[in-house]
Structures are given as structure tokens and as C-alpha cells.
C-alpha positions in Angstrom: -36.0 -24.2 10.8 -32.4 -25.4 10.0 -29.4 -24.0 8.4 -27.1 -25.7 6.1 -24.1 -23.8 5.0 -21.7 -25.1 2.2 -18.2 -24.5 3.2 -16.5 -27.7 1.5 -14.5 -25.7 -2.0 -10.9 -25.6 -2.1 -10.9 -21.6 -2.8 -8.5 -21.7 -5.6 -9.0 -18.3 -6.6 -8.2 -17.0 -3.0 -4.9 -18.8 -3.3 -2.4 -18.2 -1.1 -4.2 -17.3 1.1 -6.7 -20.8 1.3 -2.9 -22.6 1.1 -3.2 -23.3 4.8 -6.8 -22.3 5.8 -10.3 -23.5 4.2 -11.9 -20.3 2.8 -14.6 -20.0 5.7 -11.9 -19.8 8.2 -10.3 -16.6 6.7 -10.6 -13.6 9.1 -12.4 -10.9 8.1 -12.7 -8.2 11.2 -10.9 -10.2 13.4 -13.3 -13.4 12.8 -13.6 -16.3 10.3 -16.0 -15.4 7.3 -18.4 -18.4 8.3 -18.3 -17.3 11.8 -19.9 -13.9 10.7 -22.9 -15.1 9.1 -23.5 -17.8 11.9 -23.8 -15.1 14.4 -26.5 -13.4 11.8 -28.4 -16.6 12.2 -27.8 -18.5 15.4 -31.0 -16.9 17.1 -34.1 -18.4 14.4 -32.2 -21.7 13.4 -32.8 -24.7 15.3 -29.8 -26.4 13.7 -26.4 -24.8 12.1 -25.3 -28.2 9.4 -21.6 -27.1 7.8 -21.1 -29.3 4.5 -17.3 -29.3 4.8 -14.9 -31.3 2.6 -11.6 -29.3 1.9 -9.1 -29.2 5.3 -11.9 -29.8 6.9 -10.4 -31.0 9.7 -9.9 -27.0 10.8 -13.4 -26.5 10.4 -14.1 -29.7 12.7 -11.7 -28.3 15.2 -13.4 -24.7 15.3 -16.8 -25.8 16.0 -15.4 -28.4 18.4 -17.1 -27.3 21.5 -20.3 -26.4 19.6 -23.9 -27.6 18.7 -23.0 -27.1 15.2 -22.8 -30.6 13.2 -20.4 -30.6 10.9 -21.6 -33.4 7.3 -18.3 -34.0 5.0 -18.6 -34.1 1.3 -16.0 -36.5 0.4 -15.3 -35.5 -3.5 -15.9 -32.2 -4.6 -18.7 -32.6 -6.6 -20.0 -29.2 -7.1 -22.5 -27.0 -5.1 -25.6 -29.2 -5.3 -23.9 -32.6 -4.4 -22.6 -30.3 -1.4 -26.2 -29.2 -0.2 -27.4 -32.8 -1.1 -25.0 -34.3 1.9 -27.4 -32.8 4.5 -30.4 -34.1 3.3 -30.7 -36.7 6.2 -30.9 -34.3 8.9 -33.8 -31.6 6.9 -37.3 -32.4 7.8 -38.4 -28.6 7.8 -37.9 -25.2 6.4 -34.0 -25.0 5.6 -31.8 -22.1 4.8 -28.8 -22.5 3.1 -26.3 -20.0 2.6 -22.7 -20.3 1.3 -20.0 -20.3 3.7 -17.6 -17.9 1.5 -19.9 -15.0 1.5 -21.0 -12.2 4.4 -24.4 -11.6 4.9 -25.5 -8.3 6.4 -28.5 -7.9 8.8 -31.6 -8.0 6.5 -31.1 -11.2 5.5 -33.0 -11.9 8.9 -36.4 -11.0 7.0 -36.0 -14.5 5.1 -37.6 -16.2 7.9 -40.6 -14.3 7.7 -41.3 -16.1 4.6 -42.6 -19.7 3.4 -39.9 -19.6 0.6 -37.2 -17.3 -0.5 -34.4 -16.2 -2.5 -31.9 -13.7 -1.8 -30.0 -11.5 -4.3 -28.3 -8.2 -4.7 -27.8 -5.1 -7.1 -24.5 -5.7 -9.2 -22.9 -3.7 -12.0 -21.6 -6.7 -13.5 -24.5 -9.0 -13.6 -23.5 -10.9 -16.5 -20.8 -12.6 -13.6 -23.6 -14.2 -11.7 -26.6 -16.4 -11.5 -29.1 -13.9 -12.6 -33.0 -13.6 -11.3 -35.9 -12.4 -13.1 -39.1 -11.8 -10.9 -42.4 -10.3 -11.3 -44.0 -8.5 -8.4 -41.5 -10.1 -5.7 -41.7 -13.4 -6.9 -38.8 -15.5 -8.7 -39.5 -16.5 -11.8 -36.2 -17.7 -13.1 -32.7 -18.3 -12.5 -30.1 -17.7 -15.7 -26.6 -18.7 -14.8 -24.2 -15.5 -16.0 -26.3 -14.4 -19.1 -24.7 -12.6 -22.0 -27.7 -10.7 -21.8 -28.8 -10.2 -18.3 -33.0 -10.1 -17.7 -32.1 -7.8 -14.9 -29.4 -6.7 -12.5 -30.7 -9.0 -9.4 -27.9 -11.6 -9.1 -27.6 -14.5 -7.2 -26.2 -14.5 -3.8 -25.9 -18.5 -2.6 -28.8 -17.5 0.5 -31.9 -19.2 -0.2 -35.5 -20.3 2.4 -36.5 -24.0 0.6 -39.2 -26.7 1.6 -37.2 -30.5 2.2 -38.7 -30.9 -1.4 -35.6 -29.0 -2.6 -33.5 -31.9 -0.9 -35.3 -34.4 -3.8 -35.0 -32.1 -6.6 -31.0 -32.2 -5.5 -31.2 -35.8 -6.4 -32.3 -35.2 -10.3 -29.9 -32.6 -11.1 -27.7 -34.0 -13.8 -23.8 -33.0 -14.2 -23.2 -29.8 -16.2 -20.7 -29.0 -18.8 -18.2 -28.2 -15.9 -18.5 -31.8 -14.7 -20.1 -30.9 -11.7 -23.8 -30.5 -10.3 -24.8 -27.2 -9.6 -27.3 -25.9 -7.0 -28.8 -23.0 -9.6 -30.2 -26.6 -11.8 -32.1 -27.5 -8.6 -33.4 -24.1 -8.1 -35.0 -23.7 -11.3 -36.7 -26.7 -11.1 -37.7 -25.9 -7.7 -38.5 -22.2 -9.0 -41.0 -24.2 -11.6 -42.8 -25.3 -8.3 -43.0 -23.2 -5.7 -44.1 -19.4 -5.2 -40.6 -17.8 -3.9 -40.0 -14.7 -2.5 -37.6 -12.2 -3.6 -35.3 -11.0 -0.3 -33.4 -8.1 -1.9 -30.3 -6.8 0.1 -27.5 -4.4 -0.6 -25.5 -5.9 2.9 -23.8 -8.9 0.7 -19.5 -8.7 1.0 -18.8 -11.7 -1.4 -15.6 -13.0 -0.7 -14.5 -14.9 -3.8 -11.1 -13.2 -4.7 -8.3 -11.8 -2.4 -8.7 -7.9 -2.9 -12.5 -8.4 -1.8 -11.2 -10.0 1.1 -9.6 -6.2 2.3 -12.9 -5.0 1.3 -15.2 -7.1 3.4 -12.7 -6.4 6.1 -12.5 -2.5 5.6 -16.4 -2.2 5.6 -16.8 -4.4 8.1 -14.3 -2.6 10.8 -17.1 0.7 10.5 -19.1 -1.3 13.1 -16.4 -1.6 16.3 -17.0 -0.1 19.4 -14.1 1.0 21.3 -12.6 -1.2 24.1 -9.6 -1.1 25.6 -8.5 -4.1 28.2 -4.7 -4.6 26.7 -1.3 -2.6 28.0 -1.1 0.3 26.7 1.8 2.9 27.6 1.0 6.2 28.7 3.1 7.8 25.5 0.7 5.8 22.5 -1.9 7.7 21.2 -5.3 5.7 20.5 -7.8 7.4 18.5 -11.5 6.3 17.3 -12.7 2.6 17.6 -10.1 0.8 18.6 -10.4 -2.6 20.1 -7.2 -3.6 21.7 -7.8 -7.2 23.6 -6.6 -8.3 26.6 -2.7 -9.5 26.7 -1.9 -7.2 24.1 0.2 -4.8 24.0 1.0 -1.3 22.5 4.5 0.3 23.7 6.1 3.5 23.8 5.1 6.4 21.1 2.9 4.4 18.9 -0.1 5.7 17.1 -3.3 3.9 16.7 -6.1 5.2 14.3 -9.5 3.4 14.9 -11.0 1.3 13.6 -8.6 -1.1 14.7 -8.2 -4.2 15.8 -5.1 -5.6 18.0 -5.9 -9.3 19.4 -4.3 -10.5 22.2 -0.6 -11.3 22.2 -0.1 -9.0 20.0 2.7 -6.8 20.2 2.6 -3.1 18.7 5.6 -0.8 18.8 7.8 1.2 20.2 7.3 3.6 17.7 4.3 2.0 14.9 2.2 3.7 13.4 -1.0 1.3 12.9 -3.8 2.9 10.3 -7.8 2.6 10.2 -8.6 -0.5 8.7 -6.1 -2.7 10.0 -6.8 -6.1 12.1 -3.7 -7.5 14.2 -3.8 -11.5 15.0 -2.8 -12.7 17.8 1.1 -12.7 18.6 1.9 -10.4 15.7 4.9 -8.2 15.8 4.7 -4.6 14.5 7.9 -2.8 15.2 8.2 1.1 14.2 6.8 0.3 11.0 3.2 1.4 9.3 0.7 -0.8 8.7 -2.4 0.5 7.1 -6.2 -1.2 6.2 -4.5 -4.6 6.4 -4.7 -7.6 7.9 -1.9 -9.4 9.7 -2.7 -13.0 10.9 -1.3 -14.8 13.5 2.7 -14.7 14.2 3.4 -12.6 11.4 6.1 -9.7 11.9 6.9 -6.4 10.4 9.6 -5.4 13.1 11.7 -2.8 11.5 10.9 0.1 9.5 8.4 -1.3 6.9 5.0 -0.5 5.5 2.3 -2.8 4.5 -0.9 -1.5 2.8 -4.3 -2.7 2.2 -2.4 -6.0 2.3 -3.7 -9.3 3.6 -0.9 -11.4 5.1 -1.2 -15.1 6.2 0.2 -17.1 9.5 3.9 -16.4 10.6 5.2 -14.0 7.2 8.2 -12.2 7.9 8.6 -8.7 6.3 11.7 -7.8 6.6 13.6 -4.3 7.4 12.8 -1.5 5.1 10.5 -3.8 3.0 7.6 -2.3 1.4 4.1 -3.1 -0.2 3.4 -0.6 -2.9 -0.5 0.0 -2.9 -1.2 2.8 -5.8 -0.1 2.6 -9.6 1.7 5.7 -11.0 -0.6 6.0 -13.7 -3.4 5.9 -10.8 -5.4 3.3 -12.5 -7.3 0.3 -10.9 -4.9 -2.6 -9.3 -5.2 -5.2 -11.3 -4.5 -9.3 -10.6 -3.6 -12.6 -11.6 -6.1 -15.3 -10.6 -5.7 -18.7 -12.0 -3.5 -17.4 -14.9 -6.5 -14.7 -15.8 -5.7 -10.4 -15.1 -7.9 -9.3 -13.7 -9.4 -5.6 -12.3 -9.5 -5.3 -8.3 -11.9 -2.4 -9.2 -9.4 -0.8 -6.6 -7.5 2.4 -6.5 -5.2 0.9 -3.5 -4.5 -2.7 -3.1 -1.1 -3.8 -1.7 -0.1 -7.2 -1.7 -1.3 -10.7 -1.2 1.0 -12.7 1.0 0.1 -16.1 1.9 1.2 -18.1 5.0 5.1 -18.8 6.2 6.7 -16.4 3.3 9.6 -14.3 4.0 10.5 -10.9 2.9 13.8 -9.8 2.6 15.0 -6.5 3.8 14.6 -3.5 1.3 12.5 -5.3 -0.6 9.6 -3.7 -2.7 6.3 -5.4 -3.9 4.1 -3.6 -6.5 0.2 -3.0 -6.3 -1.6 -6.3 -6.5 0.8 -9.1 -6.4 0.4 -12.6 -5.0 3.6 -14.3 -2.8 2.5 -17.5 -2.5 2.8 -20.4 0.8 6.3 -20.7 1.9 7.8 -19.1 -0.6 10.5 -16.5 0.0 11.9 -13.0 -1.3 15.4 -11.8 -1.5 17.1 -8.8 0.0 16.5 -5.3 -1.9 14.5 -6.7 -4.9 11.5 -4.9 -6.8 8.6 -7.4 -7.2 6.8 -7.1 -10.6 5.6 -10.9 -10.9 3.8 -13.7 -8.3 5.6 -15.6 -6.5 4.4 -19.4 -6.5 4.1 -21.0 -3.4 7.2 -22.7 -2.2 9.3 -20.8 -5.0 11.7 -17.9 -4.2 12.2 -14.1 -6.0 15.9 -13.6 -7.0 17.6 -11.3 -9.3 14.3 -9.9 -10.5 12.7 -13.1 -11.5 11.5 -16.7 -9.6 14.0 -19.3 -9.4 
């Protein structure tokens, strides 16, 4: 059996944070998203193929010194002109799985099978591909009904025959200009007998606020290990991993689970919350982060907090700067994605902050905004808008 894993979209909707980084690569529980599923895998698969198209000259330097072959899809051409680029190396039973979403363990029992699809309980099933099966099996595939045949969605894993590979070759260009898998699953559906896989372990990872959700249910599984510096005077508590060459100075608190990489550098005087992941070389002076993810060389030096807040490479918060993570009405965060509000579903969500932005000091940031790549805040400002990338927030408003 091989895998083929489709990790070639731009991930506009995760924008900022994809500015710098194909989605794949974004860490969730201190690892990439792709890397996650490969370890779910890597024991039944023969072969690990990575479709790859956007930056993917990362995702050729990640799996560098591994057996994992990485196929390019030169124009982005949707999901099923993605799959279709491995076709080449599949002379067996192939899974293929996106490379955007986290699979949990019991996607493992797809390999007991001939054929199969998996898919997932959702509220919102009118969002996704939609299956309709009888006795296990799959009968059909309805791409985000008005009026769903049941609440099994979709979830981009799927156990095919190479005679999937040819039906990838008839699928004809949708209304959205592109060729999607789901027509070459119905068709393949028309064919075969496939199983139903049903899991509740799926963390999709399409917008930014799922991205702290992924990571907060995902830090539930650490076991603590402690091989850093750590002074006699910090506290640790729970499941804290703090790696070797890291560092955690005098009177800091850390509440598990946590993650603090190596070169990282935590206090005198932080206070570092459940939840939160710490990239390598990060500064965190006496300042508070909480459920958040810092990648690497970011900073929060001086007397900040940043909440359920994802931050790309090398941001800057500056002194007294803060990321406001609860609505005074107490409502669900809500964001802008590609010019669309939408709801987080989220009591707390912070701020999205993509890579090489800069905070000034004072600063405040309301629930659920986006600074974009390289762009930059001034001093004692309230946040109410996005920030585009490369813009900057001044005098209440982007110039």
C-alpha cells in the first residue's frame, strides 16, 4: 500500500499565516500539520508521495533526508489534477489523505479494508462533501447540499484501487474552473463496494482559529520531559516538555501542557499558560502567554500578554502590548476570511499575527483580528480592523 498526500494549495484562507510557510508546514503541537498524519501512517505504507506545488521548495527541504518522494503539481488545478500527478508511481492499494487536515488514530482501521472512505459527524454539514451510505457502505457523495442526506461529511482520507487513478483522468472542470476529487469519487463510488471509516479524531485545519484548536486538543497528549535549564526559583507544573538548550530563568511559572523548544528563552518572571507551544529561539520576557503558539524568533520581552493567539516567524510584541481574547458582550469571536465575517464558534480567540510583523508598545488588538506578513503597528493604538500584509496601523486606521 502507498500514500499520497495533497499538500500543493496556496491556503488563502489561513493567510497570514501561509504568507511564508505552505499550509502543511504550520505547527500544530510543536510539529508541521503533514508531519502529524505521516507519523499516523508511516508503519502500513510502503511509500509516503507528497503532491506539492505552492512554496514547495519548504516542503522539498523538510523531507530532504527522507524516503518520502515528493511529485510537484505545477498549476494549481484543483484537488483531482493534484491526486492525478502521482499516478505514475500507484500500482496498488493507495491512500490519500489531505495534507491540511489531522487525522487521529482510528483512521489506522482503513487498511483493514479493500476500499474506503472516511468521514466525520458535523453540525454544519451543509459545509462539506456530504455521504449517504447504507449498512456501511458509500453510496454517494453530494458536494455541500442545501439539504444534507445525512451528517457524515467528507474528510479528504480515502483507501482506492489504481482504478481511481483513470477515473482522475475523465473528471471534467467544474463551475469553479478546477477538477475536483469528489467528481472522481462518485464515479468511482458507482463502481466499487466502499467502506464507511467513521471517526470523531478529524482537527480540520482550514481557517486560522482551528489552527489554536488543533493545537489546544492536541497538547492533551504530552508526557512530561524536562532536559532544558531550568532555575531552581521557576515553577513547572503538569506536562510540560521543555527541550534541550532551552531555557526557563528566575520566578517563571509554567502550567502544562506546554511546550518550550530548544533555544528558547522564558523569563525572568513569565508566566507561560496550558496550551501554549514556544518555537525555537523565542523570547518571552515577564509577560503572559496563554494557549498560543509562538513560532520561531518571535518575542514578547516586556510586560505583554498574548492569548489563544497564533504568531508567525520573528513578530515583535512590543512592551505593554496586548491581544484581547473575549468580547464584552461575551459572544463568539468572529473573522474576516477573504472579505467574508465569519464565526470562530469561539468564546476566546486572540489574534492572528503572521510572520515579521511588529507591535508597538501599548498597543491593543481586539478578539479575532488578522495582522498580516510584515506589516507593522504603532505605539499605544487600539486595533479594531486587519492589518494587510506589508501595510501599517496608525492613528486608528491602515495607512
Amino acid at each position: 500500500m502507498k500514500a499520497v498526500i495533497l499538500a500543493a494549495g496556496e491556503g488563502t484562507r489561513m493567510r497570514p499565516l501561509t504568507e511564508d510557510t505552505p499550509k502543511p508546514l504550520l505547527p500544530v503541537a510543536g510539529k508541521p500539520i503533514i508531519q502529524h498524519n505521516i507519523n499516523l501512517i508511516k508503519d502500513f505504507v510502503d511509500e509516503i508521495i507528497v503532491v506539492a506545488g505552492y512554496e514547495i521548495g519548504q516542503i522539498e527541504d523538510f523531507f530532504e533526508n527522507t524516503p518520502v518522494k515528493i511529485v510537484e503539481q505545477r498549476e494549481a488545478q484543483g484537488t483531482a489534477h493534484a491526486a492525478l500527478q502521482a499516478r505514475e508511481y500507484i500500482d496498488d492499494r493507495t491512500l490519500i489523505m489531505n495534507g491540511d487536515d489531522i487525522y487521529g488514530s482510528s483512521i489506522r482501521q482503513i487498511k483493514e479494508h479493500d476500499t474506503a472512505f472516511a468521514a466525520a459527524r458535523s453540525k454544519n454539514p451543509e459545509n462539506f462533501g456530504v455521504l449517504e451510505t447504507i449498512d456501511g457502505e458509500v453510496k454517494s457523495i453530494v458536494e455541500k447540499p442545501d439539504e444534507p442526506p445525512s451528517n457524515l461529511v467528507n474528510i479528504g482520507c480515502y483507501l482506492v484501487k489504481p482504478r481511481f487513478f483513470e477515473l482522475l483522468e475523465n473528471v471534467e472542470v467544474s463551475q469553479r474552473g478546477e477538477y475536483e476529487i469528489t467528481d472522481a469519487l462518485s464515479m468511482y463510488i458507482a463502481e466499487e463496494d466502499v467502506k464507511l471509516i467513521e471517526t470523531e479524531e478529524w482537527l480540520p485545519c482550514s481557517y486560522p482559529w482551528q489552527m489554536i484548536e488543533a493545537n489546544q486538543k492536541l497538547m492533551q497528549n504530552l508526557n512530561h520531559r524536562v532536559e532544558g535549564e531550568v532555575h531552581e526559583t521557576a515553577v513547572v507544573k503538569g506536562d510540560v516538555v521543555i527541550e534541550k538548550g532551552a531555557t526557563v530563568k528566575e520566578h517563571s511559572v509554567i502550567e502544562g501542557p506546554a511546550i518550550i523548544r530548544s533555544g528558547a528563552e522564558v523569563g525572568p518572571d513569565a508566566y507561560i499558560r496550558g496550551g501554549t507551544v514556544l518555537h525555537s529561539n523565542v523570547e518571552v520576557g515577564k509577560a503572559e502567554i496563554k494557549n498560543s503558539v509562538l513560532r520561531e524568533e518571535s518575542a514578547v520581552p516586556h510586560f505583554s500578554y498574548v492569548g489563544d493567539s497564533y504568531l508567525g516567524k520573528n513578530v515583535n510584541i512590543g512592551a505593554g502590548a496586548k491581544t484581547a481574547n473575549l468580547r464584552n458582550d461575551d459572544a463568539t469571536v468572529r473573522m474576516a476570511v477573504k472579505g467574508e465575517l465569519m464565526d470562530t464558534g469561539l468564546r476566546k480567540m486572540g489574534a492572528v499575527i503572521g510572520s515579521e510583523a511588529k507591535i508597538g508598545v501599548n498597543t491593543s488588538i481586539k478578539p479575532g483580528r488578522k495582522i498580516g506578513f510584515d506589516a507593522s503597528v504603532d505605539s499605544a493604538e487600539k486595533v479594531g480592523k486587519n492589518v494587510p500584509s506589508g501595510r501599517t496601523w496608525k492613528d486608528g486606521d491602515i495607512v
